[in-house]
C-alpha positions as a Markdown table, in Angstrom:
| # | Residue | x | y | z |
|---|---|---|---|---|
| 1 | Unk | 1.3 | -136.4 | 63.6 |
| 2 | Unk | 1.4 | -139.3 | 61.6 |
| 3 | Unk | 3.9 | -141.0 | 59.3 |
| 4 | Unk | 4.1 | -140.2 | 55.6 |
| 5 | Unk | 3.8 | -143.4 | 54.0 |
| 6 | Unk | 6.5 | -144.0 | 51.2 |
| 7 | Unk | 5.3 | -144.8 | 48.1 |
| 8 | Unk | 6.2 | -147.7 | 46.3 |
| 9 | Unk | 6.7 | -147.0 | 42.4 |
| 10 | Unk | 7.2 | -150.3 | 39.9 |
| 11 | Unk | 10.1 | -150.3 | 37.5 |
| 12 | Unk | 7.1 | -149.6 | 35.0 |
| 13 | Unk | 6.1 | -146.7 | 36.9 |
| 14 | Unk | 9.3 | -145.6 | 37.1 |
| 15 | Unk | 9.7 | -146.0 | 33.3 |
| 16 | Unk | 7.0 | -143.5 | 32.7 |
| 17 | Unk | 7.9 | -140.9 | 35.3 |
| 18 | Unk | 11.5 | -140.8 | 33.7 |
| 19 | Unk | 10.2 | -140.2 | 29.9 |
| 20 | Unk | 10.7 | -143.8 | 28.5 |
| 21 | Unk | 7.6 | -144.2 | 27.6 |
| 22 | Unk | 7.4 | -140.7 | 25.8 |
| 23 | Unk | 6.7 | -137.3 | 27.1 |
| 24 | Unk | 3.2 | -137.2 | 27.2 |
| 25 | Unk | 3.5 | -140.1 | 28.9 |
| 26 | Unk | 5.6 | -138.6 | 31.5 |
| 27 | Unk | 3.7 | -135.6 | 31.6 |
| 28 | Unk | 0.7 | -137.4 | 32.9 |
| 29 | Unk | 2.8 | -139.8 | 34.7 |
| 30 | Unk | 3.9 | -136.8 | 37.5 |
| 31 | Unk | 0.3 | -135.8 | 38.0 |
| 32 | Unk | -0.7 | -139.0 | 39.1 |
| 33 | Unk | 2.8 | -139.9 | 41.0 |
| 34 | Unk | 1.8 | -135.9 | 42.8 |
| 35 | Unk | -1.5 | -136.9 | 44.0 |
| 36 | Unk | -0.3 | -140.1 | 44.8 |
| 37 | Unk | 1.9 | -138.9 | 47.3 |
| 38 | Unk | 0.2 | -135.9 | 48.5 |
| 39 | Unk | -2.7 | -138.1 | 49.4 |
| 40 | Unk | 0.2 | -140.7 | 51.1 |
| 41 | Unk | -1.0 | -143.8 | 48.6 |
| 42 | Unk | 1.5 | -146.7 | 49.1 |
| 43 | Unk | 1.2 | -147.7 | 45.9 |
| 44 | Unk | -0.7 | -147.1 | 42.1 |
| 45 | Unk | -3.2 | -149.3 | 40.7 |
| 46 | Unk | -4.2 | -150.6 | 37.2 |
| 47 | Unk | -7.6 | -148.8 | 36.2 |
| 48 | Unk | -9.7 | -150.6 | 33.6 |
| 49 | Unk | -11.3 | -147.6 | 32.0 |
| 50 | Unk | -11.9 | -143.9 | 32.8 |
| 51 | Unk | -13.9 | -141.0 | 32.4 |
| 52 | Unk | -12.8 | -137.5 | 31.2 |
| 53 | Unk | -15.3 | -134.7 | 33.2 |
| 54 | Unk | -12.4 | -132.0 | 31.9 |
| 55 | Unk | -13.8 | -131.5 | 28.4 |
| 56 | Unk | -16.2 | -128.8 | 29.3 |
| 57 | Unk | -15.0 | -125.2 | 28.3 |
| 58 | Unk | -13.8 | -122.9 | 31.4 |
| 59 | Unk | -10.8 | -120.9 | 30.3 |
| 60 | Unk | -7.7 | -121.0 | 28.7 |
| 61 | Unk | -6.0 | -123.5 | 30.8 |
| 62 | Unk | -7.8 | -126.4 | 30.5 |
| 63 | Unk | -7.3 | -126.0 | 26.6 |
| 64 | Unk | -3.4 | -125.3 | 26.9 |
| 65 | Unk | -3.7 | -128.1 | 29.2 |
| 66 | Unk | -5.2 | -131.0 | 26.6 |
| 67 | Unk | -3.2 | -129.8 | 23.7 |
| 68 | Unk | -0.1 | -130.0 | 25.3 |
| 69 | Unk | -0.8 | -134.0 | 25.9 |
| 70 | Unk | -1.7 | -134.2 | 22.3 |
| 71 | Unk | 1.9 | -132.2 | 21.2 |
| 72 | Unk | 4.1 | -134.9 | 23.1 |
| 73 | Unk | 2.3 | -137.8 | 21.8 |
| 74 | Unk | 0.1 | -138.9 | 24.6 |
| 75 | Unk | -2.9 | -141.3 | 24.2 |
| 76 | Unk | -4.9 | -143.0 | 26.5 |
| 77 | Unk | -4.1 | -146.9 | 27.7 |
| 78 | Unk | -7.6 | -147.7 | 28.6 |
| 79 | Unk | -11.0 | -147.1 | 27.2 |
| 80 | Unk | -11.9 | -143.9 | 28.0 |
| 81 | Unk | -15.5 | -142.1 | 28.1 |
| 82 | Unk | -15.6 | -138.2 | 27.3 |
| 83 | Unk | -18.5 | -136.1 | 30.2 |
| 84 | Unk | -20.4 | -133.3 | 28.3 |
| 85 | Unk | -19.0 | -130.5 | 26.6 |
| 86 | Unk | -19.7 | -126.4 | 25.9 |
| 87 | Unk | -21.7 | -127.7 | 22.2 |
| 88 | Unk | -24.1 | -129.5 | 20.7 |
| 89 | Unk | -22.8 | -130.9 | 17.6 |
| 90 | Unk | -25.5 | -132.6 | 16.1 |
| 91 | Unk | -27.7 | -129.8 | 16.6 |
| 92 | Unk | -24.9 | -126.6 | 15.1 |
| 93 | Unk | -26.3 | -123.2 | 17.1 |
| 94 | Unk | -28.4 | -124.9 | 19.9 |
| 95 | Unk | -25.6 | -123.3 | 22.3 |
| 96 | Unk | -25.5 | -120.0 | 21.9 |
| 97 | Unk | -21.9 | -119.1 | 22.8 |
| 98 | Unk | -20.0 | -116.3 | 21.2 |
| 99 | Unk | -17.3 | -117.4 | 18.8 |
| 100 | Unk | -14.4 | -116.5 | 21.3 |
| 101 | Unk | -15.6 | -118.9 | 23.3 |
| 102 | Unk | -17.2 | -121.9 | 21.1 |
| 103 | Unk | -13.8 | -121.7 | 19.2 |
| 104 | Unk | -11.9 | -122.9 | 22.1 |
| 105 | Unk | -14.7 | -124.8 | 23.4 |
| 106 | Unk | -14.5 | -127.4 | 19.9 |
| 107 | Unk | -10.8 | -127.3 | 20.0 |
| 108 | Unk | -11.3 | -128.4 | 23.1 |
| 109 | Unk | -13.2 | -131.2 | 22.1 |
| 110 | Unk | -11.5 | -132.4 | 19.2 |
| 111 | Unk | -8.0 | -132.6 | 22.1 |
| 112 | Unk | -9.9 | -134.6 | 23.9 |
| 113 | Unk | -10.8 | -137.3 | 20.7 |
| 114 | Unk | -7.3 | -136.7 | 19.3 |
| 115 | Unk | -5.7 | -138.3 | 23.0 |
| 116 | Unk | -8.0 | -141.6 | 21.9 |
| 117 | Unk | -10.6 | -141.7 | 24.1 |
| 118 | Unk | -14.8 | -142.0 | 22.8 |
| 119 | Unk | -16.7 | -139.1 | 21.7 |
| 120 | Unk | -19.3 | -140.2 | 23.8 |
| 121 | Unk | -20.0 | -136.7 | 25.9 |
| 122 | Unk | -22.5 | -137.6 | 28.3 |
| 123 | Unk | -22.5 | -137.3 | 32.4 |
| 124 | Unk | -23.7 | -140.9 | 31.9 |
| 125 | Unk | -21.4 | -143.3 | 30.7 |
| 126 | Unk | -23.0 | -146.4 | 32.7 |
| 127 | Unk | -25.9 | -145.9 | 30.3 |
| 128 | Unk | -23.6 | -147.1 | 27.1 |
| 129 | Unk | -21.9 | -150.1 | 26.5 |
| 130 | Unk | -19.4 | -151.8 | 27.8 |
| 131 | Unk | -20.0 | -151.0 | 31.6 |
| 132 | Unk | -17.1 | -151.5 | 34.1 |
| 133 | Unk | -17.6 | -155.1 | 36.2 |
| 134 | Unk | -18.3 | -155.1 | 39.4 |
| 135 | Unk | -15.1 | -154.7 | 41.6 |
| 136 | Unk | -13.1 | -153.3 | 38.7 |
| 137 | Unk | -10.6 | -150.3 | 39.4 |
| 138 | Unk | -11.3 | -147.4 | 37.3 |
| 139 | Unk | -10.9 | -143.5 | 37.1 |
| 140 | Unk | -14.1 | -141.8 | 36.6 |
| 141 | Unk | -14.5 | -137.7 | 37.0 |
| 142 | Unk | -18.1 | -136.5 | 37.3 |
| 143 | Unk | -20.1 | -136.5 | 40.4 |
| 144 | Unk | -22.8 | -138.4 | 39.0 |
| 145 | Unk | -20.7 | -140.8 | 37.5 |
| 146 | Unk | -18.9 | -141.6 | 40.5 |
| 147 | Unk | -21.9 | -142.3 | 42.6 |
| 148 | Unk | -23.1 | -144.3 | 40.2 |
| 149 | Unk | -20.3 | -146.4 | 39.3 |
| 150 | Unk | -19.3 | -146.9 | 43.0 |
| 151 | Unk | -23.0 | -147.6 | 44.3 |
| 152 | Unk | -25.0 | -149.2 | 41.5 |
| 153 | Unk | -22.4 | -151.0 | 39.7 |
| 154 | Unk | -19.8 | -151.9 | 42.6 |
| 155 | Unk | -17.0 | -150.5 | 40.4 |
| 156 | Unk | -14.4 | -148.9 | 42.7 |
| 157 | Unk | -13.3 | -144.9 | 41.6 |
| 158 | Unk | -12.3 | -142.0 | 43.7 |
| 159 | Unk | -13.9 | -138.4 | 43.4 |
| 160 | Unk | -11.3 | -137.5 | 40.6 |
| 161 | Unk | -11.2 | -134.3 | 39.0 |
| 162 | Unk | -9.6 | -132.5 | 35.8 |
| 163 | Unk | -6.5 | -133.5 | 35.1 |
| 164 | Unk | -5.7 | -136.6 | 37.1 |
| 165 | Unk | -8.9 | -138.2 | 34.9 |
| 166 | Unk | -6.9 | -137.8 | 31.8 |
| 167 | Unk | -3.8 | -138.2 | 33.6 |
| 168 | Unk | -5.0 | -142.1 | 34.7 |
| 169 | Unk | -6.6 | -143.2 | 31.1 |
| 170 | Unk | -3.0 | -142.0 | 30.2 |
| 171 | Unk | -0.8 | -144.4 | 32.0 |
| 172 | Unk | -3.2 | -147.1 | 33.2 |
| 173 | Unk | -2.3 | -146.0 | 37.0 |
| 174 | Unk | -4.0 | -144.5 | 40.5 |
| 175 | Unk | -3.3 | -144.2 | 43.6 |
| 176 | Unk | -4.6 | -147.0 | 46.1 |
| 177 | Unk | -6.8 | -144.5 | 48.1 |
| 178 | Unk | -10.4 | -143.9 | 49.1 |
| 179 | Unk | -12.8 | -145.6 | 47.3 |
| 180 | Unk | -10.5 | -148.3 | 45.5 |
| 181 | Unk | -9.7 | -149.2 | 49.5 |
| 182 | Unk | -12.2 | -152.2 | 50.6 |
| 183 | Unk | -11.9 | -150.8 | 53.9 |
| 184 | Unk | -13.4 | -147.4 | 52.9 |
| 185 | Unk | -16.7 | -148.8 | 51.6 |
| 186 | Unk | -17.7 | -150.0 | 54.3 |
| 187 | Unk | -21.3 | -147.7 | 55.7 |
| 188 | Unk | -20.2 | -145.3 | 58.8 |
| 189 | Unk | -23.9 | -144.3 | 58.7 |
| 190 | Unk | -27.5 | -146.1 | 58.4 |
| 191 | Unk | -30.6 | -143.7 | 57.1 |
| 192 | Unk | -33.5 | -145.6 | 57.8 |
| 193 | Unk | -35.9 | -144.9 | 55.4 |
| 194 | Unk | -39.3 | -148.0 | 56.7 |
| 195 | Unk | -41.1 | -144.6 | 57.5 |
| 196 | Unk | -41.4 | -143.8 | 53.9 |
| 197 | Unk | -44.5 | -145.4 | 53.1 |
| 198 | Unk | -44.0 | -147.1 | 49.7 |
| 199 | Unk | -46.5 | -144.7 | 47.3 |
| 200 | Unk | -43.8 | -141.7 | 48.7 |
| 201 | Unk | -41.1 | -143.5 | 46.7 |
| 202 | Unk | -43.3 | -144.2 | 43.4 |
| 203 | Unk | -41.7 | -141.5 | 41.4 |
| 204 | Unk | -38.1 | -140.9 | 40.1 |
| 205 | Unk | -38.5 | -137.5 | 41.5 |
| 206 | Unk | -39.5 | -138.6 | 45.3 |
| 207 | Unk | -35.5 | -140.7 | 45.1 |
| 208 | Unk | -33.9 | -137.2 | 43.7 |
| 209 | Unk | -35.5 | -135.6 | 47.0 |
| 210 | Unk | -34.3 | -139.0 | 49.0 |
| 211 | Unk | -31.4 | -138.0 | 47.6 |
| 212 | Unk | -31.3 | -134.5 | 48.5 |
| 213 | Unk | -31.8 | -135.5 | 52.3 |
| 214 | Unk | -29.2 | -138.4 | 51.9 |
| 215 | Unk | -26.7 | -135.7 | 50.6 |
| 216 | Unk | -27.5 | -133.8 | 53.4 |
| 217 | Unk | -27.1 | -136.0 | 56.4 |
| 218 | Unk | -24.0 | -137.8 | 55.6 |
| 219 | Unk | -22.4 | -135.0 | 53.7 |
| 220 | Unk | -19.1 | -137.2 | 52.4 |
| 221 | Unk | -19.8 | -140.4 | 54.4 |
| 222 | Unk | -20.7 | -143.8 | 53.0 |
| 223 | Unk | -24.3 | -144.3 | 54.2 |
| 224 | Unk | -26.4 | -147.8 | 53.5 |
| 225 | Unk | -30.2 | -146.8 | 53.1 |
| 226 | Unk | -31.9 | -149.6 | 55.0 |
| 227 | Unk | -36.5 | -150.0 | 54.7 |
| 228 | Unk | -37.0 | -149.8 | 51.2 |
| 229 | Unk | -38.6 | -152.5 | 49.4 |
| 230 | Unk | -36.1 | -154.1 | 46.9 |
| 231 | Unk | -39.0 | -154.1 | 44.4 |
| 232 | Unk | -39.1 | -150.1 | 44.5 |
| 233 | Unk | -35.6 | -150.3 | 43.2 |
| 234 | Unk | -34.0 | -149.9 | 39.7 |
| 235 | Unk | -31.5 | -147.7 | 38.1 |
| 236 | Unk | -33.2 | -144.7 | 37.1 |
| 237 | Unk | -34.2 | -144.2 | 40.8 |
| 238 | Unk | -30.9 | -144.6 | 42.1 |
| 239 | Unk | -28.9 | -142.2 | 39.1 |
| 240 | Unk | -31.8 | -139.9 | 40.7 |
| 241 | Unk | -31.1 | -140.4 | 44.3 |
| 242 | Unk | -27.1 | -140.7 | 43.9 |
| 243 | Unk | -26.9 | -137.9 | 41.6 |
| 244 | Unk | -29.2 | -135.4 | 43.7 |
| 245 | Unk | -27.1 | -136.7 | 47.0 |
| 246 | Unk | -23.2 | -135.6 | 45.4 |
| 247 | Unk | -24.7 | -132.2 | 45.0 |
| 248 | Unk | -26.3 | -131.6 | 48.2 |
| 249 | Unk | -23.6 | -133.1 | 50.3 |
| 250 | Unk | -20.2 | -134.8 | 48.5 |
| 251 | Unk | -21.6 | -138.4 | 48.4 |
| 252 | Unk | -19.3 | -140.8 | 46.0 |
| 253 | Unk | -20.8 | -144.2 | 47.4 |
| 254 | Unk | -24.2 | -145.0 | 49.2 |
| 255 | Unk | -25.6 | -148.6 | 49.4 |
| 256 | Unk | -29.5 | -149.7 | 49.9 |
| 257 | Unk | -29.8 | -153.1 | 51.7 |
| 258 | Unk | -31.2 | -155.8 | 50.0 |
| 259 | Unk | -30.5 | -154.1 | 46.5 |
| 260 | Unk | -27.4 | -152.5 | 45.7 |
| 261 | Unk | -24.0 | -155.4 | 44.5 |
| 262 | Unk | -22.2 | -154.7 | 48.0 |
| 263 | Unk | -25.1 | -154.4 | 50.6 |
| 264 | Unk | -26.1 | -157.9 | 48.7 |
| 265 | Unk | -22.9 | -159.7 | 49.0 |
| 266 | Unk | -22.4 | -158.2 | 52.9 |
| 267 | Unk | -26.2 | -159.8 | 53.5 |
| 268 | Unk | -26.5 | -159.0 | 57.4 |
| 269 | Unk | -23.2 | -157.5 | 58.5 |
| 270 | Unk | -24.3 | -154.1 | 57.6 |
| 271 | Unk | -25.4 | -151.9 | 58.9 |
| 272 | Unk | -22.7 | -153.5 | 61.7 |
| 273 | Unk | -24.0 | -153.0 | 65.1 |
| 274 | Unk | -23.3 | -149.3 | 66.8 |
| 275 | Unk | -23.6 | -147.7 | 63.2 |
| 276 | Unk | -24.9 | -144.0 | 63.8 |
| 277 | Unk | -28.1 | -144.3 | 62.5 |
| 278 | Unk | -30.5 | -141.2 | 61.3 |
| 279 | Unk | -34.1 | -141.7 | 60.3 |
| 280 | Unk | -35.6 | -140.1 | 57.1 |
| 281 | Unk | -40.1 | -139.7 | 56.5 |
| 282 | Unk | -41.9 | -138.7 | 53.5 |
| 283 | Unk | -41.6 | -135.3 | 55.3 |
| 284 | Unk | -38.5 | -134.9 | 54.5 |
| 285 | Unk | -38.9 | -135.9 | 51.1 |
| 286 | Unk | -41.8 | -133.1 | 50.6 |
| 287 | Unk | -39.5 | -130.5 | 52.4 |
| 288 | Unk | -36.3 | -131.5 | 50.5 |
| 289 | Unk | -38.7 | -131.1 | 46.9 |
| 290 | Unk | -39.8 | -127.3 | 48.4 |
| 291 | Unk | -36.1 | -126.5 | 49.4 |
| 292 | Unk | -35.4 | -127.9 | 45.9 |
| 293 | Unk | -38.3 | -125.3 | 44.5 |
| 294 | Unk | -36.9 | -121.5 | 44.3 |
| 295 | Unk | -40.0 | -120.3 | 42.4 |
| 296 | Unk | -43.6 | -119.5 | 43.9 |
| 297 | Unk | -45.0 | -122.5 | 43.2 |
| 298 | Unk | -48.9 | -123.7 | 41.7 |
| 299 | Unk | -50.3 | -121.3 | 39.3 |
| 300 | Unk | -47.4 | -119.4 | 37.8 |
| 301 | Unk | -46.6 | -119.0 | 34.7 |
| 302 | Unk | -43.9 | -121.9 | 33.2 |
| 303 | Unk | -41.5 | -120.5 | 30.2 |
| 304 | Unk | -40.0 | -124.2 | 30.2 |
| 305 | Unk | -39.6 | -127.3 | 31.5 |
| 306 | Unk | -36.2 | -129.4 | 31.3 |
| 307 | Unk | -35.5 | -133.4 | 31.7 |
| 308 | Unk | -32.4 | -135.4 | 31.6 |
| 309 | Unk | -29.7 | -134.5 | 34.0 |
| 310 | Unk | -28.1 | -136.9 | 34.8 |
| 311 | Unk | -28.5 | -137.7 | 30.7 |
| 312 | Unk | -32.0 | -139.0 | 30.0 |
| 313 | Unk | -32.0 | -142.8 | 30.0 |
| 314 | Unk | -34.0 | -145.5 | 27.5 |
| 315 | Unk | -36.6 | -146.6 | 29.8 |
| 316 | Unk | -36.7 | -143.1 | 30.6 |
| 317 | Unk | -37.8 | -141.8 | 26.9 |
| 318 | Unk | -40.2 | -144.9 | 26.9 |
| 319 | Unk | -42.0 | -143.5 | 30.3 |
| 320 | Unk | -42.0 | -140.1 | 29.2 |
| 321 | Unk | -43.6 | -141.5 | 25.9 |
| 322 | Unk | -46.0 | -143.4 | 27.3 |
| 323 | Unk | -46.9 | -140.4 | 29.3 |
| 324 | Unk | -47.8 | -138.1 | 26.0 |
| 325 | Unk | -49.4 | -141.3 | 23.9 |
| 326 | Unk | -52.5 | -139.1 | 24.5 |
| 327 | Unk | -51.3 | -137.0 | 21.8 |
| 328 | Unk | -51.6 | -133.8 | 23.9 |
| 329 | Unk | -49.6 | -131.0 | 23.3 |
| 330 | Unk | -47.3 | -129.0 | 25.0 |
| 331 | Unk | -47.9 | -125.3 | 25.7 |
| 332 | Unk | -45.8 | -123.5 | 22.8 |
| 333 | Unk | -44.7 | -120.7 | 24.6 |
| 334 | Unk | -43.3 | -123.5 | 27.2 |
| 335 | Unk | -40.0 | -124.6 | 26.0 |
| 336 | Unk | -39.7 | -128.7 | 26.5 |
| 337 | Unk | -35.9 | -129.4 | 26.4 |
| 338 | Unk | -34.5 | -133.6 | 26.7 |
| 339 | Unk | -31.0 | -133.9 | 27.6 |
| 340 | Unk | -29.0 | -137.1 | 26.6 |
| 341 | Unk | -26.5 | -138.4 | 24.7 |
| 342 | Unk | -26.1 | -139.2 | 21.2 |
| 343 | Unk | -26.5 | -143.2 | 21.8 |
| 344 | Unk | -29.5 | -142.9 | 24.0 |
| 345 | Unk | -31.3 | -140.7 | 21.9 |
| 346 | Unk | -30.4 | -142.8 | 18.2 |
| 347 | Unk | -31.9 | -145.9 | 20.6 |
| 348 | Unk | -34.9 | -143.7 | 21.2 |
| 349 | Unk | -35.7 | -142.9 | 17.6 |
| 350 | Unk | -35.2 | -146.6 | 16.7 |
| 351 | Unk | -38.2 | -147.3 | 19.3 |
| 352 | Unk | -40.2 | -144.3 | 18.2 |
| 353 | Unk | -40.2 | -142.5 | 21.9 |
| 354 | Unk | -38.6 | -139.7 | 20.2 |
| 355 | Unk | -40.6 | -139.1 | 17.2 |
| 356 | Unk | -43.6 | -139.2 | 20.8 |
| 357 | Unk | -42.0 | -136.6 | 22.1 |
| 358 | Unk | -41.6 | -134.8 | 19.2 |
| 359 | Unk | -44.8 | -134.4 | 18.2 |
| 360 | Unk | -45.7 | -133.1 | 21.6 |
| 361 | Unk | -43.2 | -130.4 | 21.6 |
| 362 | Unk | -39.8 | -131.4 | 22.8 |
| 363 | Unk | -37.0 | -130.5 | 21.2 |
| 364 | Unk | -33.5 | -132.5 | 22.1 |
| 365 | Unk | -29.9 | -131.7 | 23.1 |
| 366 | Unk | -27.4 | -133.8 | 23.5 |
| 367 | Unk | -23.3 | -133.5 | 24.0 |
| 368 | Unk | -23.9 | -130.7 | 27.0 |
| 369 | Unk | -26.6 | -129.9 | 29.6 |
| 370 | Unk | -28.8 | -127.2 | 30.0 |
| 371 | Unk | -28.0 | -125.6 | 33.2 |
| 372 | Unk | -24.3 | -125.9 | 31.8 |
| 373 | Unk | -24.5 | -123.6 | 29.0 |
| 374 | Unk | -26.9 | -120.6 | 27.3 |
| 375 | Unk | -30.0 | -123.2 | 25.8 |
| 376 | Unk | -33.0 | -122.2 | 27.3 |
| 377 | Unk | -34.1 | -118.7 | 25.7 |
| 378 | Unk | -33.4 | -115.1 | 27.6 |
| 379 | Unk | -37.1 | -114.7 | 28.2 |
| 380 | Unk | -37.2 | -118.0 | 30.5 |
| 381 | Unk | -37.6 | -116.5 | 33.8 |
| 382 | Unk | -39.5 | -119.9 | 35.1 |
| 383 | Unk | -39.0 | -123.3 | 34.4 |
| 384 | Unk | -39.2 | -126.7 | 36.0 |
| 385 | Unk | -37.6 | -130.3 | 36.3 |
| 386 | Unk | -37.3 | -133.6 | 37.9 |
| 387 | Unk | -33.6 | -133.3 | 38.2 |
| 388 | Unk | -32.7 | -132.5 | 41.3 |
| 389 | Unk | -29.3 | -131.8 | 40.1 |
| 390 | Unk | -30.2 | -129.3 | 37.7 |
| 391 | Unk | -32.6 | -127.4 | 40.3 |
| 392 | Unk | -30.0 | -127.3 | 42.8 |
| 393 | Unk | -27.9 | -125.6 | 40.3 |
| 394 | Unk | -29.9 | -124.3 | 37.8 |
| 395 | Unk | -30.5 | -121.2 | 40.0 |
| 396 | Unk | -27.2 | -120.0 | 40.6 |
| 397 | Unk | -26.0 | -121.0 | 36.7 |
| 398 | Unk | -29.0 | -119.4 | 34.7 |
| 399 | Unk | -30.0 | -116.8 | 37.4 |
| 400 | Unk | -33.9 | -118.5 | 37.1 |
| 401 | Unk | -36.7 | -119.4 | 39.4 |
| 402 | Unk | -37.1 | -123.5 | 39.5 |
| 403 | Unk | -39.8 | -125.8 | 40.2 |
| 404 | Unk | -38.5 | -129.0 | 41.5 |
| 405 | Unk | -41.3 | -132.1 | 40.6 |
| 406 | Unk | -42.3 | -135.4 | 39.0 |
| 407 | Unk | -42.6 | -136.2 | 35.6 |
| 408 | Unk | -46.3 | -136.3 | 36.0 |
| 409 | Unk | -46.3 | -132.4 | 36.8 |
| 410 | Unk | -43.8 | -131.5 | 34.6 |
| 411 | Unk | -46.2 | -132.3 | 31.8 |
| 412 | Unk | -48.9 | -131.0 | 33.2 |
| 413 | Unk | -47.4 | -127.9 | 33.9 |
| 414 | Unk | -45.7 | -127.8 | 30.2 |
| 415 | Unk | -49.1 | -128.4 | 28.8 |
| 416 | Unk | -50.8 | -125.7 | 31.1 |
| 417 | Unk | -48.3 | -123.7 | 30.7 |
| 418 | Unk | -48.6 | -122.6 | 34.5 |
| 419 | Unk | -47.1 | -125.0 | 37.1 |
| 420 | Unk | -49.4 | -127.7 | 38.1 |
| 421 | Unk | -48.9 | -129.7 | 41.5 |
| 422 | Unk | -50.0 | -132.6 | 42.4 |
| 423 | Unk | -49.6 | -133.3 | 46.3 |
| 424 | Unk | -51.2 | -137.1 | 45.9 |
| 425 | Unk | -47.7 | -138.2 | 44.2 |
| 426 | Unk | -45.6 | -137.2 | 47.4 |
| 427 | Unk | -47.0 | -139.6 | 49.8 |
């Protein structure tokens, strides 16, 4: 058995566990000090920001929880980001959610705004401004998030969870484990991916399958994709891939050679010789999209179609945009539903890709996600995405059939209203 390892608190630490700094302070103080110590951290860490994935409704607890911190004075030391909530504010009975429960759910909110941090509530904080540098210590919660910060922006976060995300925008502190630990992000596992001829990865969709089959072969390792072409590469793709890949497996960090901050600055040394190496085709991309696909497939009927999770991006609305600049529209009795945040979409209306998708039949939300909480109507029994987040848990949430595919198909389909496949855009 191994040693415990001490851990070493500062006289300002110290300061804050004790109640000099208030008790709010304090409060937060021993949940960071617990994990700290229960995960054998020799020391905490300054964070520069952090992200608050607590704020979504589940019970009684989590409110108690929040308002307590706001009672004894607590605010956050950082700037802090707020995930998605239980409502859509901008858009007043969108969620449908009986009164005992949306009650709560905006108290809950309003805890959250009262403690300091933004009233941003989107699973996409790296798509608003002021993004954390890379190398810079934070304390994000969300899966997504995570991924994202860690991989594409070479910030350095743990997987935190409820709680300790408030608890570390509160006092400025983490532990020194996992992923703030140099040492840790360092690929145990190379997925070679040169067999994916380059048309396989032309869609957003085909890197939420990559990622589906990433999640799966390194489960909670940190892998470095290696034989994709740099050029391939951009943000949306990887929010798709990393997203996808900490649902089907518990991936927090993945690096693609040649492209993403770390795999750049380590240049040759990774992979490092005698890496375990696993080898990925367009194959698995296909089966990962049919494993993703719980309904029958081409020709049924489609009662909706949903985009944006992880929150719909800029370049995102100006694809999908350019996509319905046709002017044809969807299939009313197929719902179209866009989910991003509040900044995104005001950005999207200044550039006139909303007013596009609009006119085709969209309609918006934004502070929550669809597969979150009752949006879509009771009569959808069908409907598809290019999220592979939200068809992974879309099913189990919402009790519906999903059709996992690109952008392409999901407006063909919404304008069919039957699902339409195309098996040219999977390579």
């Amino acid at each position: 058995m191994s040693a415990s390892v001490a851990l070493h608190l500062t006289a300002e630490d110290e300061a804050k566990l004790d109640g000099s700094w208030g008790e709010g302070m304090a409060m937060a103080m021993r949940i960071v000090v617990a994990l700290a110590r229960l995960s054998q951290a020799p020391r905490l860490i300054d964070v520069a920001t952090a992200h608050i994935d607590g704020c979504l409704y589940h019970g009684q607890a989590g409110l108690d929880f929040a308002e307590r911190l706001v009672e004894l004075g607590a605010t956050v030391a950082v700037p802090t980001t707020l995930n998605v909530s239980s409502l859509d504010l901008l858009h007043p009975g969108l969620v449908r959610l009986d009164p005992s429960e949306a009650v709560p759910a905006r108290r809950l909110m309003d805890a959250y705004v009262a403690l300091g941090a933004r009233a941003t509530w989107t699973c996409a904080p790296y798509q608003i401004s002021s993004r954390p540098e890379f190398g810079t210590d934070i304390a994000w919660a969300e899966s997504n998030a995570i991924v994202f910060a860690n991989s594409v922006l070479g910030a350095r976060t743990a997987r935190y969870g409820d709680f300790m995300d408030i608890a570390a925008a509160i006092t400025g502190r983490a532990p020194y484990i996992g992923l703030h630990v140099a040492a840790n992000r360092v690929p145990t596992l190379e997925i070679d991916c040169s067999a994916i001829a380059g048309r396989a990865l032309a869609t957003d969709a085909a890197w939420a399958a990559l990622g589906f089959a990433v999640g799966r072969a390194a489960a909670d390792e940190v892998c470095i994709l290696t034989g994709i072409d740099p050029v391939q590469v951009d943000e949306d793709r990887l929010k798709a891939l990393g997203s996808t890949a900490a649902s089907s497996g518990g991936v927090a960090l993945f690096h693609v050679a040649g492209s993403t901050p770390e795999a750049v600055v380590a240049g040759v040394a990774w992979p490092a010789p005698g890496t375990r190496k696993v080898a990925l085709t367009a194959g698995d991309l296909r089966a990962a999209r049919d494993e993703l696909t719980t309904a029958a497939g081409a020709g049924e009927r489609l009662d909706a179609v949903s985009l944006g999770t992880p929150h719909f991006s800029l370049t995102e609305f100006e694809r999908l945009a350019g996509v319905l600049a046709d002017g044809v529209p969807f299939d009313p009795e197929c719902q179209v539903w866009i989910s991003t945040s509040r900044a995104v979409l005001a950005a999207a209306r200044e550039q006139g890709y909303a007013e596009v998708c609009e006119r085709a039949g969209a309609r918006f939300v934004v502070d929550t996600c669809t597969y979150l909480v009752p949006i879509l109507a009771d009569s959808v029994k069908t409907a598809m995405t290019t999220s592979g987040k939200w068809a992974w848990y879309a099913p189990g949430n919402l009790g519906i059939d999903v059709v996992f595919g690109t952008l392409d198909e999901c407006v063909a389909s919404a304008r069919s209203g039957r699902v339409v496949r195309d098996e040219s855009e999977w390579g």
